[in-house]
C-alpha positions in Angstrom: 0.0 0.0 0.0 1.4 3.3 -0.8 1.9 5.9 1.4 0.2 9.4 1.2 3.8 10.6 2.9 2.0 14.5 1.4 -0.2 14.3 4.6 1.5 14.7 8.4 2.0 11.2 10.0 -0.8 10.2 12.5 1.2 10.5 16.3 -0.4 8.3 18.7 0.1 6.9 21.7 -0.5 4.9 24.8 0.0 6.2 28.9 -0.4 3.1 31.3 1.9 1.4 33.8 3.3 -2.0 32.4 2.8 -1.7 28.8 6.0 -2.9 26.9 4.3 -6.0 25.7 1.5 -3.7 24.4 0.3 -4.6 20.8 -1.9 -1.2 19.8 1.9 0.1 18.0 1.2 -2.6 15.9 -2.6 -2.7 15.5 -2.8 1.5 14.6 0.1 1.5 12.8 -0.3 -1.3 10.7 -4.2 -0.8 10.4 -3.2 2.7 9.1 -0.5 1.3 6.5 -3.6 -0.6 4.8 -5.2 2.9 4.1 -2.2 4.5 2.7 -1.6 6.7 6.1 1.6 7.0 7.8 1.2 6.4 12.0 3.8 6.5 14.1 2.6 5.0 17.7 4.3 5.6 21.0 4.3 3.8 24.4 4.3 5.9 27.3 5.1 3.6 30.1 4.7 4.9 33.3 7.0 2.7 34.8 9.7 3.4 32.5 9.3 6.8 33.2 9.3 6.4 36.7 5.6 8.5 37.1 2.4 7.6 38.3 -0.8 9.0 37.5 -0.3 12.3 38.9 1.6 13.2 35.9 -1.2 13.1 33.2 -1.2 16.7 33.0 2.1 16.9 32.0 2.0 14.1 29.4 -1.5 15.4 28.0 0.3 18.8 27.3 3.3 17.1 25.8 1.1 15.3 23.6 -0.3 18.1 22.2 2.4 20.2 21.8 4.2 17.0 19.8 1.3 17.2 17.5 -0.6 13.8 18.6 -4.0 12.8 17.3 -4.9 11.1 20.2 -3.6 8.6 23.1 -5.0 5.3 24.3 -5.4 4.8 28.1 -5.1 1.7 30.2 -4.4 0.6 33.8 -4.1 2.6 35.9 -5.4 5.6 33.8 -8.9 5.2 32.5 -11.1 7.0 35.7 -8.0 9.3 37.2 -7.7 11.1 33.1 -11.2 12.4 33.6 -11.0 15.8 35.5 -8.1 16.7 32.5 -10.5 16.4 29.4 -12.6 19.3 28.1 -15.4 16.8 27.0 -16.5 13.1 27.2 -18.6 11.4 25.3 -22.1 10.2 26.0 -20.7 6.2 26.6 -17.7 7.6 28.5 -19.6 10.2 31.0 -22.0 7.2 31.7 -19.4 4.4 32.4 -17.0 7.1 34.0 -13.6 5.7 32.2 -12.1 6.6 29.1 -9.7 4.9 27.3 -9.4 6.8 24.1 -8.7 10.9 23.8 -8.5 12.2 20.6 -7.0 15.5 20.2 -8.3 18.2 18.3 -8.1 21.9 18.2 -6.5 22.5 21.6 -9.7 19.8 23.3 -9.6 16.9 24.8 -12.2 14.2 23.9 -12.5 11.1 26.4 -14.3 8.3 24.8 -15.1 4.7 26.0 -14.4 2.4 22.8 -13.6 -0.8 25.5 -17.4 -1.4 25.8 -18.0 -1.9 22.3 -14.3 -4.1 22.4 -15.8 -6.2 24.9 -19.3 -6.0 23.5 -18.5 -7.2 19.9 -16.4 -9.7 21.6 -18.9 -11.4 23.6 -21.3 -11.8 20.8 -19.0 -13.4 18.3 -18.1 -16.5 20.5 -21.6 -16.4 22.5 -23.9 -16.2 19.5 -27.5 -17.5 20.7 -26.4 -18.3 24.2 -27.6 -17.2 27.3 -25.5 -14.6 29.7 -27.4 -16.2 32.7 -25.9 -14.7 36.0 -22.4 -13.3 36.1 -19.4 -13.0 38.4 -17.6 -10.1 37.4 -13.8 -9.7 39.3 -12.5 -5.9 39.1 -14.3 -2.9 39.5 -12.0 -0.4 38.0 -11.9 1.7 34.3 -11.7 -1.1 32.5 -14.3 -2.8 34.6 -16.8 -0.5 34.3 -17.1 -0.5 30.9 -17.8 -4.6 31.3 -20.1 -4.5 33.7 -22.0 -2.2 31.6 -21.9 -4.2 28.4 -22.7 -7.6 29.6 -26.0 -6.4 31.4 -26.4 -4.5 28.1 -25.9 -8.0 26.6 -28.6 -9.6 28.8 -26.9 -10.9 31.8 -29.4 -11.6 34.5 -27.3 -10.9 37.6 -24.2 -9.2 38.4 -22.2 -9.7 41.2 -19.2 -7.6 41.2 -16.3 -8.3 43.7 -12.8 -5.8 43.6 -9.9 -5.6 46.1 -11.2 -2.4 47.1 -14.8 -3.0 48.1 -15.8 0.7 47.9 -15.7 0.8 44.7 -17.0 -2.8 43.5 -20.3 -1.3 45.6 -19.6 2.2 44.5 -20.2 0.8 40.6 -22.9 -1.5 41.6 -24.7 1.0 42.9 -24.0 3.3 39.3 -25.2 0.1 37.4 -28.1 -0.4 39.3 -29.7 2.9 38.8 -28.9 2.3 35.4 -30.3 -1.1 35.1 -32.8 -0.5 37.7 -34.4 -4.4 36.7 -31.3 -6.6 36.9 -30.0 -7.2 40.5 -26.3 -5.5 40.5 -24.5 -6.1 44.1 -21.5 -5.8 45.4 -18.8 -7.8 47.6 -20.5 -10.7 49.7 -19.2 -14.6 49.5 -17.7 -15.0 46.0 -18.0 -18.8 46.1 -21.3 -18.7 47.2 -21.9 -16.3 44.3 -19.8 -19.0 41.9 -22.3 -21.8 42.9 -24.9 -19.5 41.4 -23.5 -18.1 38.1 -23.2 -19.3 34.9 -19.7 -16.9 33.9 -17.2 -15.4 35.5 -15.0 -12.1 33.9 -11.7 -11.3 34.8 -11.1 -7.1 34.7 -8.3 -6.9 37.0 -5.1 -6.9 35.7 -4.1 -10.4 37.7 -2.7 -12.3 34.9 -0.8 -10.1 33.1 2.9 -10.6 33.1 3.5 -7.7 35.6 0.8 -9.0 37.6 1.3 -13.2 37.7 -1.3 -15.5 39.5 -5.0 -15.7 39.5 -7.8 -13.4 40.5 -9.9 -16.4 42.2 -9.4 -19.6 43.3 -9.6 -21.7 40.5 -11.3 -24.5 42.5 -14.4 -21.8 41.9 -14.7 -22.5 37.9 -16.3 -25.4 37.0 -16.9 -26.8 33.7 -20.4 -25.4 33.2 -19.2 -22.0 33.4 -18.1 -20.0 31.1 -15.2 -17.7 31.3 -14.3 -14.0 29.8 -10.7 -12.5 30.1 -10.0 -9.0 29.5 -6.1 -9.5 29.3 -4.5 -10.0 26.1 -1.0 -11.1 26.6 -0.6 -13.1 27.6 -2.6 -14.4 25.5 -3.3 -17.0 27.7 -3.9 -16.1 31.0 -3.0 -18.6 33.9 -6.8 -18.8 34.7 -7.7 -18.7 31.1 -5.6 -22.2 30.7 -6.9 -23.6 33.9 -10.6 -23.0 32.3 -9.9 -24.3 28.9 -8.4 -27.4 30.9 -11.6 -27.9 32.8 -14.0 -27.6 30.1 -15.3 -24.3 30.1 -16.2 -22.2 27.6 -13.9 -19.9 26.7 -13.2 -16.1 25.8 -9.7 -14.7 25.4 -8.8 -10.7 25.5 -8.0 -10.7 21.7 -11.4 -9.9 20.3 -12.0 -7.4 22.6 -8.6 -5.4 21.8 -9.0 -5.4 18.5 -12.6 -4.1 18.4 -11.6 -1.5 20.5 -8.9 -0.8 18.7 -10.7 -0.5 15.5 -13.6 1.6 17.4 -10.8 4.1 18.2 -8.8 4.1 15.1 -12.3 5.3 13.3 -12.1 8.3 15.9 -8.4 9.0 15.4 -9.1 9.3 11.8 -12.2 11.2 11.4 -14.2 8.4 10.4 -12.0 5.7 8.0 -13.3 2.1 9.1 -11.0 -0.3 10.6 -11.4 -3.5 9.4 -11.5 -6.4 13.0 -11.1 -9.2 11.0 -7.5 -7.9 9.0 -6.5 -6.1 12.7 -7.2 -9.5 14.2 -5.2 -11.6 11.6 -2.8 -9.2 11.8 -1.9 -9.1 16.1 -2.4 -12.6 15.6 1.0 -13.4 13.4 2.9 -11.1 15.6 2.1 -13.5 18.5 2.5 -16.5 17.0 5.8 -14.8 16.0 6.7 -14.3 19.9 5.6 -17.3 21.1 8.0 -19.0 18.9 10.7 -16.4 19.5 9.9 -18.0 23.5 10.1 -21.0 22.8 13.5 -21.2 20.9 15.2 -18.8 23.5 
């Protein structure tokens, strides 16, 4: 695909803490390649930088005065960016996390594209099956946007649990005025609340290389649940391979990335469509490609 190197390359980026495995340089820059525009994608690690949160102001302003179209945003991010954006849009004001600003014109537009990631995600490998009642583990920015998809989905029950219980209840108690006719609750036994559901999500970050182990017991899952993960690389989460070895039905993080992904490259851009299934083949070689790389080390 040729290039339209006439036009100013397309500067994103992504702030988070942990993020040098992070596939979006890839997705956005290779997703952009196919329409003949030139991105050049930047991790911001936190960590690497040695900041926390507390320095989004700083890295918003850099952004802009680099030129950036927008920035992703992931753990720990996506509800303490809020008070620095000029606007939000209607699916981020109501979930209260943003993973996506573009930048335009001296504003700064939060948007929410990890609900329809998860969303679009959920319905490809659940087509025709029933949500039933749901465990949900991890009440954070990422989690929010969950929670609200899968009872947009039809799930029956939610029962949310978090490390800090606060704001498992302070969410269920969000979700429940906005689903005022699906019990939400928070906290409470979670194996009693495993003997009642028929899934279980994981949106914590447990899992991930930076954060090894499992969110739950996996003595929890049985084989007649059915199991969602969030996480994405690995792409195969230490729970995620106990489940699969059990029986379970299975959702990986993939799908819900690359929907996201392709959500947010349509902002970036003013409105080209990404196309899932190409981004998808696409983050798919490239870990294939590290996996072997692994495994001959």
């Amino acid at each position: 695909m040729r290039l339209h190197t006439e036009t100013p390359a397309l500067l994103l980026g992504l702030i988070g803490e942990g993020i040098g495995q992070s596939l979006s340089p890839a997705l956005y820059e290779g997703e952009a390649a196919q329409h003949g525009i030139l991105c050049l994608y930047q991790r911001i690690d936190l960590d690497e930088l040695r900041l926390t949160s507390s320095a989004l102001p700083e890295l918003l302003t850099a952004a802009e005065r680099f030129g950036f179209k927008g920035l992703n945003i992931t753990h720990p991010c996506k509800q303490a960016i809020i008070p620095h954006l000029h606007a939000l849009s209607d699916e981020a004001r109501a979930i209260g996390a943003v993973n996506t600003v573009v930048l335009h014109a001296g504003r700064r537009i939060g948007h929410n594209t990890d609900h329809y990631g998860f969303a679009q995600n959920i319905r490809q490998h659940m087509s025709g099956e029933s949500i039933g009642r749901v465990v949900q583990l991890g009440a954070g920015g990422a989690g929010a946007a969950v929670a609200d998809a899968i009872l947009r989905l039809g799930a029956g029950h939610l029962a949310l649990f978090d490390q800090a219980p606060m704001r498992a209840q302070a969410l269920a108690r969000t979700l429940q005025a906005r689903f005022p006719h699906v019990p939400v609750t928070a906290g409470g036994d979670l194996a009693h609340a495993m003997q009642a559901a028929d899934g279980l999500i994981n949106a914590t970050p447990v899992g991930m290389h930076k954060h090894p182990g499992t969110p739950l017991n996996p003595d929890l899952l049985e084989p007649r649940h059915w199991f969602a993960e969030i996480i994405y690389f690995p792409l195969e989460t230490e729970l995620l391979r106990i489940a699969r070895q059990k029986g379970c039905r299975t959702i990986d993080g993939i799908g819900m990335v690359v929907h996201q992904a392709a959500r947010a490259f349509e902002l970036y851009t003013d409105g080209i469509p990404a196309d899932a299934q190409r981004m998808t083949a696409h983050v798919m070689r490239i870990l294939e490609h590290r996996a072997a790389a692994v495994t001959s080390a």
